[in-house]
N, C-alpha and C positions, 0 to 999 in steps of 0.2 A: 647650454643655458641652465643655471641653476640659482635658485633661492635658498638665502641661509637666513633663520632663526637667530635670533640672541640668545647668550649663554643662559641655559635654565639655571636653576638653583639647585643648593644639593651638590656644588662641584661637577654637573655633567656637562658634554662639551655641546655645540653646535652643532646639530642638525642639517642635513642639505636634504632638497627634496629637486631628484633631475628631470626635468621637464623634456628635453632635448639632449642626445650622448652627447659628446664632445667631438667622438668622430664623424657623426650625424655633421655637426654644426661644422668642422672644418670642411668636408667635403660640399656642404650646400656653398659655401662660400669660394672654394675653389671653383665650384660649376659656374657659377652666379659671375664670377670674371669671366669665365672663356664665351659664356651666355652673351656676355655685354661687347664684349670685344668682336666673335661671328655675325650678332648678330648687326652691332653697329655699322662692321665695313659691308657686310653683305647687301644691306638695306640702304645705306649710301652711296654706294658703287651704282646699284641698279637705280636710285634715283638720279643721281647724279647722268645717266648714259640716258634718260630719258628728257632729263631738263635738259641734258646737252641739242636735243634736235631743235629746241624752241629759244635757245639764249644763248649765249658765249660760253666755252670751258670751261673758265674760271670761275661765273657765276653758277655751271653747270653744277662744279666742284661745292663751291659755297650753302647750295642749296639739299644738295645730298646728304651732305655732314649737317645741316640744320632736320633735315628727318632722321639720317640715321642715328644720331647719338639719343636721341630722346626715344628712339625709337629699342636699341639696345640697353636703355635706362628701363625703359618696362619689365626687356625678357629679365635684367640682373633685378629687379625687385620680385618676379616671380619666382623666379628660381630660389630666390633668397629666403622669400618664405614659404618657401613648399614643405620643409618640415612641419611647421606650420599649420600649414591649410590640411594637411595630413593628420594630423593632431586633431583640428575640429572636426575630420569627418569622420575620425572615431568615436568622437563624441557628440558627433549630430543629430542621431534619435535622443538622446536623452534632455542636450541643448533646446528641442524645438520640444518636447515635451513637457522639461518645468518650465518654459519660458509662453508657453500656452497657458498651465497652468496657475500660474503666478496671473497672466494675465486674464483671467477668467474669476480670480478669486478678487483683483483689485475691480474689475467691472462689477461682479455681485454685490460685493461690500458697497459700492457708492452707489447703485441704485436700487437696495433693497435693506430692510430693517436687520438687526442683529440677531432675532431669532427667525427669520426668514428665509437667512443667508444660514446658517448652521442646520436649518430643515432642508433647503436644496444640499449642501455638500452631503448632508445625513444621506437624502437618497439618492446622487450621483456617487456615491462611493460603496454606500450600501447594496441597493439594488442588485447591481453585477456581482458585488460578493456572494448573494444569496440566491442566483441563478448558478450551478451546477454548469452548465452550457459553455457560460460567459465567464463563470470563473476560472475553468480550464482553459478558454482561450487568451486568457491575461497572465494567470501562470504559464503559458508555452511564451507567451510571448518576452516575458519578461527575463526567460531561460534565454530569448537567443540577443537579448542586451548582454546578457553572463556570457557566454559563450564566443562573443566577438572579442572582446575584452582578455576573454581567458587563454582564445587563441592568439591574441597580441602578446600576452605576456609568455604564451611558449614559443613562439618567434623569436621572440627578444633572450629568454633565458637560454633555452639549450636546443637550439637552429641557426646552424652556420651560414650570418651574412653573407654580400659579397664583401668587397675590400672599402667600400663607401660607406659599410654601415647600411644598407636600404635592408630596410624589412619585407617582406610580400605585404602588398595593398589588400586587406577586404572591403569585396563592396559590398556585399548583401547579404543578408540571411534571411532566413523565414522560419515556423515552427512545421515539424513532419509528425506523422500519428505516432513513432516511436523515438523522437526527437528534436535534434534539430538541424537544419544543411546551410551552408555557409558554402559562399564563391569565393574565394581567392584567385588573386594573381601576382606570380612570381615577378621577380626583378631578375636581371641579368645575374648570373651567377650560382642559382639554386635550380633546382628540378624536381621534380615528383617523387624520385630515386630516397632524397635526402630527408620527405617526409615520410616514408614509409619504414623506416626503420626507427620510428621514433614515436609512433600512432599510440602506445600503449604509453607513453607517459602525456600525449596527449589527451588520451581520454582518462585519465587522474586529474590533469589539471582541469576537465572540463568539468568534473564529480558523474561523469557516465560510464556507461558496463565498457562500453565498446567504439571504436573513432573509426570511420574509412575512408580515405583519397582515392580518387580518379578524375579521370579527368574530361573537363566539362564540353571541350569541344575539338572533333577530330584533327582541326585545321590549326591549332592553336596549342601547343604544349603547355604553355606557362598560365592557361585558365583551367584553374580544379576546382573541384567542387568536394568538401568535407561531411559526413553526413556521422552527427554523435549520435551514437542510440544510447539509448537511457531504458528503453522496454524491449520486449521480447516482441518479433513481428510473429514468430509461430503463435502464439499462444494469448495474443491480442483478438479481440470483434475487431471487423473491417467492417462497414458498412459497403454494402455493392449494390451499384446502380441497376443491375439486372433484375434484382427481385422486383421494382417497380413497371417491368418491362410485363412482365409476365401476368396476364387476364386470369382473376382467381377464380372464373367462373366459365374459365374451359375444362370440358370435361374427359376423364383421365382416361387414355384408352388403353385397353386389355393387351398386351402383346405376349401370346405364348413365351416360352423357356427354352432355346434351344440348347438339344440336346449336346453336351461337351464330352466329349471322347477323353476314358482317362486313362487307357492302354491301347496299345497296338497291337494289331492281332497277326502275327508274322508267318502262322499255315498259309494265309492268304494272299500272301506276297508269290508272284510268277517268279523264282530264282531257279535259276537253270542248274544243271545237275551236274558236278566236275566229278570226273573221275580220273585219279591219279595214277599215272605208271605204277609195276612194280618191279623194283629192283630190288635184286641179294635174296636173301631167303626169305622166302613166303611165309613164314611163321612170325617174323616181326615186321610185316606189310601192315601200312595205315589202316586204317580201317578210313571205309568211305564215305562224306559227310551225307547227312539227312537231305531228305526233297527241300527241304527250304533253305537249303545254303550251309546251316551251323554245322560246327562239328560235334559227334557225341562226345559225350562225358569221357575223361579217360580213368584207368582205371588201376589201381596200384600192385596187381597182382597177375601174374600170369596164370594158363589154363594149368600147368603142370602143377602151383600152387597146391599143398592140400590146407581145407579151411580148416582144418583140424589141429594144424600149427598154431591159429592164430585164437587159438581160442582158450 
């Protein structure tokens, strides 16, 4: 499904803006028959085998095909628009938010004067700007509107559908202290394998340092969970609930230093005393190691040596 513009001026040509691929849209429509068709004999047959114990066959029959075909008329308009309904619930925080807001500014305006109604917008829009608090929690929020968005458009650019064209569904996101985390689930076709080799151009399109998938539940492969960081976690305050834990009016008790040993003292070691054979001639016999096990130093020169050579 696409919409075209009229020729601008200037000789340039017409515009298309796709709302729906093309492959998208044959395959919803391929589903959308086989949808109408299982679902109709299926729902027919079984009503038909249950009117049969109350009526004749043939009105059995008659009665079956009156629920089933309207009935497999539903699944082919579901199906049909599920591109669709997928479409708005990408854009359903933002849907229920100007359509609040819209609706809030046409209630002010009719029962309140014209500078009355620009004094309320001044401080429902002001106020939270000028809290610190509140305005961080509307910039975080308004990142993870960016961020569902931006992961839809890196699905769509450069993440290998399956053969139907389906994207991974997001359902949720929320703001984290160094980001933002996003749930995803995959469609038949892809795996967590196929976004992992691809996280770093993920987090360009997101405008953050750093992207990471894993996955959200042990029993369930195709639920991840995406977490962008945009800050540094080392190097952030955390606020921790423990400090509130702690009575600042207990008082600190005194605990000695114990003493930490920073060498070994190896005289003191019980090692038994080896004494080695001697074979061949006793002028080049080992010498025998010391009380504590080691052996002495050896020594680069024999007794026949004179030091007088080496000097």
């Amino acid at each position: 499904m696409s919409k075209s513009s009229p020729r601008r001026p200037f000789g340039r040509g017409s515009a298309t803006v796709t709302v729906i691929e093309a492959k998208v849209h044959r395959s919803s429509a391929r589903n959308a028959r086989l949808a109408f068709i299982l679902t109709a004999v299926i729902v027919g047959l079984l009503a038909a085998v249950v009117a049969a114990s109350y009526m004749h066959p043939i009105l059995a029959l008659i009665v079956g095909a009156l629920i089933g075909v309207p009935t497999g008329g539903l699944a082919w308009v579901l199906v049909r628009i599920w591109p669709v309904l997928r479409l708005l619930w990408w854009w359903l925080p933002e849907i229920v938010l100007t359509t609040a807001a819209i609706t809030f500014w046409v209630q002010l305006a009719d029962h309140t004067p014209g500078p009355v109604t620009l004094v309320v917008v001044a401080l429902v829009v002001g106020v939270p700007a000028a809290i610190p608090a509140t305005r961080r929690a509307l910039v975080a929020w308004i990142w993870v509107f960016v961020v569902r968005h931006r992961l839809r458009v890196c699905f769509a650019q450069f993440i290998i559908a399956n053969q139907s064209g389906s994207l991974p569904l997001i359902l949720w996101a929320k703001p984290t202290p160094v980001g933002e985390r996003v749930w995803v689930y995959l469609r038949p076709g892809l795996s967590m394998t196929d976004l992992e080799g691809r996280l770093d151009r993920i987090a360009v399109a997101c405008h953050a340092s750093t992207a990471l998938v894993e996955r959200a539940s042990d029993g369930n492969s195709a639920y991840l969970r995406f977490d962008i960081k945009r800050r540094e976690v080392l190097t952030a305050n955390v606020s921790s609930p423990l400090v509130d834990v702690i009575d600042p009016t207990t008082p600190a008790a005194d605990r000695p230093m114990p003493v930490v040993p920073t060498a070994l003292d190896l005289p003191d070691v019980d090692a038994p005393t080896i004494t080695l054979p001697t074979q061949g001639n006793p002028a080049t016999k080992k010498p025998a190691p010391t009380a504590n096990g080691t052996k002495p130093a050896a020594t680069s020169s024999t007794p026949e040596d004179d030091v007088s050579d080496w000097i």
